[in-house]
C-alpha positions as CSV (number, residue, x, y, z in Angstrom):
1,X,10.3,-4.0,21.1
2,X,7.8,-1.1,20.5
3,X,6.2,0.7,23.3
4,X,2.7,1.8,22.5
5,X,1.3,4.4,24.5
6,X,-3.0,3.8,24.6
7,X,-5.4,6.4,26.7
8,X,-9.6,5.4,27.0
9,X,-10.0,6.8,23.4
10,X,-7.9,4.6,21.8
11,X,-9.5,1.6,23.4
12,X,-12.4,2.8,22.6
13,X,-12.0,2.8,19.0
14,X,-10.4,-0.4,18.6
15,X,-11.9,-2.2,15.7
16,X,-10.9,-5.3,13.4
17,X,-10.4,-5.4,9.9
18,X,-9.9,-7.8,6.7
19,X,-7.6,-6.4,4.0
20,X,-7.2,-8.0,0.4
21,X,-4.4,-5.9,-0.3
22,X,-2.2,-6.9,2.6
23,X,-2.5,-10.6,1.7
24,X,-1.3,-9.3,-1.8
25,X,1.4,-8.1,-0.5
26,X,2.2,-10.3,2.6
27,X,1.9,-13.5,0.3
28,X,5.0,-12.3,-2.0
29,X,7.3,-13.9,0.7
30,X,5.5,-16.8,0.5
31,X,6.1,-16.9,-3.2
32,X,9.6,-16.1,-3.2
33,X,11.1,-18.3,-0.2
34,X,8.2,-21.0,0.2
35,X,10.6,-23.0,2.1
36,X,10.4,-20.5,5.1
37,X,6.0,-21.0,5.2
38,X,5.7,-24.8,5.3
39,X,2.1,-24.3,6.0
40,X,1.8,-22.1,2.7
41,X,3.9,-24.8,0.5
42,X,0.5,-26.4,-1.5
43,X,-0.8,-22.8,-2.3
44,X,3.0,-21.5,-3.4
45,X,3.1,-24.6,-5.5
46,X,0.4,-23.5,-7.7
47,X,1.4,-19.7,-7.0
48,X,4.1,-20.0,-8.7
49,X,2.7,-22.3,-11.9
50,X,-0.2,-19.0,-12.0
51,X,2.3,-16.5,-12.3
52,X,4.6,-17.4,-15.2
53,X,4.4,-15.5,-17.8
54,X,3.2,-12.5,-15.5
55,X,5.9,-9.2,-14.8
56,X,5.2,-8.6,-10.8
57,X,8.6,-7.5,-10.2
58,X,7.7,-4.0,-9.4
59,X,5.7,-5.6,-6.2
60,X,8.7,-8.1,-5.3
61,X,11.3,-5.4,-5.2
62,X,8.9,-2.9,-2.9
63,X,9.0,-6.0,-0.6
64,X,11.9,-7.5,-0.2
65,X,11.5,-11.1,1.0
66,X,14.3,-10.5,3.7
67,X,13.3,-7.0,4.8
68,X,11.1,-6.6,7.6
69,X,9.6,-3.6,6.9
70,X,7.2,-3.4,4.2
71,X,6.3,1.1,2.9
72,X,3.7,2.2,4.3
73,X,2.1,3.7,1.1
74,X,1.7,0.2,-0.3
75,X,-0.5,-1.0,2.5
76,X,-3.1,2.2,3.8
77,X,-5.2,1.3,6.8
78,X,-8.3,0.0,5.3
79,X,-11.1,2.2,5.8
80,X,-13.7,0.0,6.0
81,X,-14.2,-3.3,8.0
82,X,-14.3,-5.3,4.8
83,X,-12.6,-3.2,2.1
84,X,-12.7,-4.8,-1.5
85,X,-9.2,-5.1,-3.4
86,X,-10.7,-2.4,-5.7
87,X,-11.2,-0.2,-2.8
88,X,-7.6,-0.2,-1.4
89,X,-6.0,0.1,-4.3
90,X,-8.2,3.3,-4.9
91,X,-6.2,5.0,-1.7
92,X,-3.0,3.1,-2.7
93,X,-3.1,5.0,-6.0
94,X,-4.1,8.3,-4.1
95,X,-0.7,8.0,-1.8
96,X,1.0,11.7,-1.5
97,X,4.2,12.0,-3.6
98,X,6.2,12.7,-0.6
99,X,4.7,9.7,1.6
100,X,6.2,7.6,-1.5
101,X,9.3,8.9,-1.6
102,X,9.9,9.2,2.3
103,X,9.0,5.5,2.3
104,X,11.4,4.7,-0.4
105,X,14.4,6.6,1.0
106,X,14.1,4.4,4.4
107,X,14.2,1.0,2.1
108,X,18.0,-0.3,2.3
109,X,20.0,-1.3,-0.4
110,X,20.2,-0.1,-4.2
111,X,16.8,0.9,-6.0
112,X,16.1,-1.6,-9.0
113,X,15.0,0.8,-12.5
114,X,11.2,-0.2,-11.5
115,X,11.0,1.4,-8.4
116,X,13.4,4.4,-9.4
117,X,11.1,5.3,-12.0
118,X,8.3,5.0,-9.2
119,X,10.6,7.6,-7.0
120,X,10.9,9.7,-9.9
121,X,7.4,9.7,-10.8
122,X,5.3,8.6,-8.2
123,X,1.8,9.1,-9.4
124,X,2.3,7.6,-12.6
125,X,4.6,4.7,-10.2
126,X,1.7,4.2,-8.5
127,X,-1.1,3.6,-11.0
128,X,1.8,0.9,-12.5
129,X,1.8,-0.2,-8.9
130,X,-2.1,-1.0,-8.7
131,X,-1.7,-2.6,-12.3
132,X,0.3,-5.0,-11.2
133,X,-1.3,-6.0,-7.6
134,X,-4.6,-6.4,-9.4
135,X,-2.7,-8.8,-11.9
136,X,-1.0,-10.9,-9.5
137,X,-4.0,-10.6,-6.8
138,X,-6.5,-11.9,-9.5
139,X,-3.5,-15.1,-10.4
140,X,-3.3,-15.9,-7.0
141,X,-5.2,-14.5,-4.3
142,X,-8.5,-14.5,-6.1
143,X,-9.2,-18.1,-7.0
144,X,-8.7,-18.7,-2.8
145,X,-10.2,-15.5,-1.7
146,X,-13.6,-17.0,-0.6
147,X,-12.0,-19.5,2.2
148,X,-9.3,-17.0,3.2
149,X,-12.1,-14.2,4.0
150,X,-14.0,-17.2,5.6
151,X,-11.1,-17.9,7.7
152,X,-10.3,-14.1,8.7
153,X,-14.1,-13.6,9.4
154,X,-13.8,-16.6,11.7
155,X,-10.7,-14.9,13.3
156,X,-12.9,-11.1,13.9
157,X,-15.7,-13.3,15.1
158,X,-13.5,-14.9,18.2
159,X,-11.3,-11.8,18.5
160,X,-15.0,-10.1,18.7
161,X,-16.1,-12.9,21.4
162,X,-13.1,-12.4,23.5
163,X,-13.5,-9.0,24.0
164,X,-17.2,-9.6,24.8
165,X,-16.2,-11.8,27.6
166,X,-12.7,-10.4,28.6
167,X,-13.1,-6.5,27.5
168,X,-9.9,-5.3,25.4
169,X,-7.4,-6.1,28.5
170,X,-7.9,-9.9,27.5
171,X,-8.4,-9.2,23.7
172,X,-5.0,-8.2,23.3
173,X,-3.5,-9.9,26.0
174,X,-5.0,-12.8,23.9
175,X,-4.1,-11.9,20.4
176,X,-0.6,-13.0,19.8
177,X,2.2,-14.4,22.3
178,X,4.2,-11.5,20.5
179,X,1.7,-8.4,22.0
180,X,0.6,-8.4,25.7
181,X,-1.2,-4.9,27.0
182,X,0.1,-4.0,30.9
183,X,-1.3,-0.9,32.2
184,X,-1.8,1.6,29.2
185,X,1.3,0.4,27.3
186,X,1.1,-2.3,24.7
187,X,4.0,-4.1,24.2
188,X,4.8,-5.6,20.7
189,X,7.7,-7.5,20.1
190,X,9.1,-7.1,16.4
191,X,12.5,-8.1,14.8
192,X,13.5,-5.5,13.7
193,X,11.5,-2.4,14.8
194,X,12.1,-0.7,18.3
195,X,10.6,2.6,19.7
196,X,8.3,4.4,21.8
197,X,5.0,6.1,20.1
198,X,1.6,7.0,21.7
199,X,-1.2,6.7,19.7
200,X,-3.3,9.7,21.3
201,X,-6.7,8.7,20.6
202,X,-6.3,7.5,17.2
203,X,-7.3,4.0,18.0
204,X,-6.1,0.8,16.9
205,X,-7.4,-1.4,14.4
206,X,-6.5,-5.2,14.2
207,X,-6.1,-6.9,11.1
208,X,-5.8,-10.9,11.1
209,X,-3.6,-12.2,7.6
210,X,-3.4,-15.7,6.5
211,X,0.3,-14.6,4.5
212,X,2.2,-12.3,7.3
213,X,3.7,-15.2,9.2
214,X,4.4,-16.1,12.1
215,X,5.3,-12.6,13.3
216,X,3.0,-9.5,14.0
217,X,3.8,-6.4,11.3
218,X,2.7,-2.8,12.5
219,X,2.5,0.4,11.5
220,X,1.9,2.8,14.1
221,X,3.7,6.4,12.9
222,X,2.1,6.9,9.5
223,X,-1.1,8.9,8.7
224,X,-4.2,7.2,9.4
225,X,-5.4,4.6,12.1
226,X,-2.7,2.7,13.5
227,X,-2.7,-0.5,12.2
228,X,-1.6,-3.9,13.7
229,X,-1.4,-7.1,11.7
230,X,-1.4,-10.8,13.0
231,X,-1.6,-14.4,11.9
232,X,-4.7,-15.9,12.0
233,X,-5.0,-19.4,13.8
234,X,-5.7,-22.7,11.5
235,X,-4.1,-21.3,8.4
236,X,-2.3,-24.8,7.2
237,X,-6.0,-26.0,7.1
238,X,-7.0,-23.4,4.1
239,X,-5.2,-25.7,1.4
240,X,-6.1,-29.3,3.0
241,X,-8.6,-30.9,0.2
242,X,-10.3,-33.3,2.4
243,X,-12.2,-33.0,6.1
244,X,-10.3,-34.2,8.8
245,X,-11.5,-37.6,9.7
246,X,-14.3,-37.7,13.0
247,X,-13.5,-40.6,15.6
248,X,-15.3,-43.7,14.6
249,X,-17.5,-43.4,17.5
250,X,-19.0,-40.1,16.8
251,X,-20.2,-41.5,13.3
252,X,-21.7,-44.0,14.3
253,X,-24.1,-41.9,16.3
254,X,-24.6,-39.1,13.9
255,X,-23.7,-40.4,10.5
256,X,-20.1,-39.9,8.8
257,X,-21.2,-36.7,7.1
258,X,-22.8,-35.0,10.0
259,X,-19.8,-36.3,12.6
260,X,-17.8,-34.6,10.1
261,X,-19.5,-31.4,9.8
262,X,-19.5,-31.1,13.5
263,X,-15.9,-31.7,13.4
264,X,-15.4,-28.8,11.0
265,X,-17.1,-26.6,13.3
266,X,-14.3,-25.9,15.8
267,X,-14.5,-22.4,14.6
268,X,-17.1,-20.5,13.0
269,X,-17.3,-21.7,9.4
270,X,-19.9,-20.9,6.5
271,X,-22.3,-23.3,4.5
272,X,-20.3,-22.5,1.3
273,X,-17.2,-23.3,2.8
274,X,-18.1,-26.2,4.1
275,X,-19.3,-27.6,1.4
276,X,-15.8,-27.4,-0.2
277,X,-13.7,-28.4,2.4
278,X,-16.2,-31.6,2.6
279,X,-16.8,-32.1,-1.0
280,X,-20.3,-31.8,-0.9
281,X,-23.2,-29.5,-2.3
282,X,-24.3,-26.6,-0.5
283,X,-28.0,-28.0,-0.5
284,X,-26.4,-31.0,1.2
285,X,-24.8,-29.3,3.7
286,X,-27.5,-27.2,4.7
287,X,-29.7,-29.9,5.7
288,X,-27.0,-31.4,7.3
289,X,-26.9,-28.4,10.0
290,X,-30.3,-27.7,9.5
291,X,-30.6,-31.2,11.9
292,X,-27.1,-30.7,14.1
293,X,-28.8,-26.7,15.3
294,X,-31.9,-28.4,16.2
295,X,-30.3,-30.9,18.2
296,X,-28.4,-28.5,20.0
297,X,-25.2,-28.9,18.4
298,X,-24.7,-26.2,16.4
299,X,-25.6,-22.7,16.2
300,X,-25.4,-19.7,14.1
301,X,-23.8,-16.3,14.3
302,X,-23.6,-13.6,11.6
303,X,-20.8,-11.7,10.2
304,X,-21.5,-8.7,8.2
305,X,-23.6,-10.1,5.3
306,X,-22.4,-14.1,5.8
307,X,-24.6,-16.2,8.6
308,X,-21.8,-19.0,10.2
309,X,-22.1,-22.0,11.8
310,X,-20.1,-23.1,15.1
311,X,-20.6,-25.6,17.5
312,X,-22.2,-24.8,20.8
313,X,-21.2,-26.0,24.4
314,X,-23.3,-29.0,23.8
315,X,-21.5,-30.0,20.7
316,X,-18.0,-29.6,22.1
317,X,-18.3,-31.7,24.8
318,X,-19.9,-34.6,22.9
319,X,-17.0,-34.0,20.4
320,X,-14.3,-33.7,23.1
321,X,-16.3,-37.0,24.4
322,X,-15.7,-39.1,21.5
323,X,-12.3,-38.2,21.1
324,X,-11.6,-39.5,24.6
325,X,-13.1,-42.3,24.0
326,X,-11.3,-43.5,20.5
327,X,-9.1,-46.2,20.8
């Protein structure tokens, strides 16, 4: 169990994240023991078919798939809300020579010759480091990239709403059933990490991941923000290739292709996502919405540069409606 100490400052500057580069790293488990992420196994199938042929051991060996604990120099806080791949790998690169090697001597177990030259050398380790997560992130993570920043946007939008509604006591009272907030202390509940550490107005910054798991990873002790990672909701639905089917009732009312939009909309979604989750063109889809957000259905919210569509109260209820009455 960690302890987190939190005073007004740090709840002040809590903020959310997305990072490309954790989902690098995070989805190496995935890779290496798919049988552990049954949610993950369609994308590790074809993970694994991308990467032969491709050396990523240097990344594998920093992240061993039964350590809990994952350097600190390999994932920096991102600086930005929505940092591009290229952007953290920038400050991975930049890592001090000491941070790297005071990461490395708290990994357990025998260095393999990859990451002893990376001790030994660490700025020229490091640029070999970035080589090889842009190799394997553009095999793997890039081709699904667009639906998994979909689904983390989604994720910032409710976390976003929540603390609109319930102010940062129910935020993170609400974020995991492994973190729960009483008083000024945070409580998060990790396998193998235990302590006490006050974060002293350095606020907190929240990042969802579609590959950590179902456990929450921190890092509150190194240089920059503290940073605390957890798994987004819904990720099994990332690799389904077909819409979940609408009751039979609510097509016959709106249609099988609006019933099932509206069906996709239990959390904020966007028009291009949509349209590949449902098979259909964009133009399609837009129209589509275009009707269900004039009837009062559906409405809009932006994220950064991306406009998403949700249901409102109106469309949940004649939703949960239908679903009651299906046979």
């Amino acid at each position: 169990m960690m302890l987190v100490g939190l005073d007004a400052r740090d709840l002040a500057t809590t903020r959310f994240a997305v990072s490309p580069l954790w989902e690098v790293v995070a989805s190496v488990r995935v890779v290496t023991r798919p049988h552990r992420f049954p949610e993950h196994l369609p994308w590790a199938e074809r993970a694994r078919a991308r990467l032969a042929g491709l050396d990523w051991r240097l990344l594998a060996e920093l992240f061993p798939p039964d350590s809990g604990i994952v350097p600190s120099f390999v994932c920096p806080p991102p600086s930005t809300s929505q940092p591009t791949l290229d952007v953290e790998l920038a400050a991975l690169a930049a890592a001090p020579a000491e941070a790297v090697r005071a990461d490395l001597d708290a990994q357990p177990g025998p260095r393999s010759p990859r990451v002893a030259e990376l001790y030994d050398d660490p700025p020229a380790g490091l640029r070999r480091l970035a080589e090889v997560v842009r190799a394997y992130g553009d095999a793997v993570i890039a081709p699904y990239w667009p639906r998994m920043r979909t689904l983390l946007e989604r994720e910032v939008l409710l976390g976003a709403r929540r603390m609109a509604t319930d102010g940062v006591n129910g935020l993170l009272n609400h974020l995991d059933p492994y973190v729960r907030l009483e008083g000024d202390t945070l409580h998060v509940e990790h396998l193998v990490v235990s302590g006490a550490v006050r974060l002293d107005g350095r606020g907190l910054l929240l990042v969802p991941s579609v590959f950590c798991g179902p456990r929450v990873w921190s890092n509150f002790g190194s240089p920059g923000q503290p940073v605390l990672r957890y798994p987004a909701r819904a990720v099994g639905t990332l690799w389904e290739r077909d819409p979940l089917p609408p009751g039979r009732g609510l097509a016959r009312v709106l249609g099988r292709t609006r019933a099932a939009l509206l069906h996709e909309l239990a959390v904020p979604t966007s028009t291009t996502e949509l349209a590949e989750r449902c098979g259909l063109a964009p133009a399609t889809v837009s129209a589509h919405l275009g009707a269900l957000r004039d009837a009062g259905l559906a409405g809009t919210h932006r994220a950064g540069r991306f406009v998403l569509y949700a249901r409102t109260t109106a469309g949940e209820a004649l939703v949960a409606a239908a679903g009651a009455a299906a046979p």
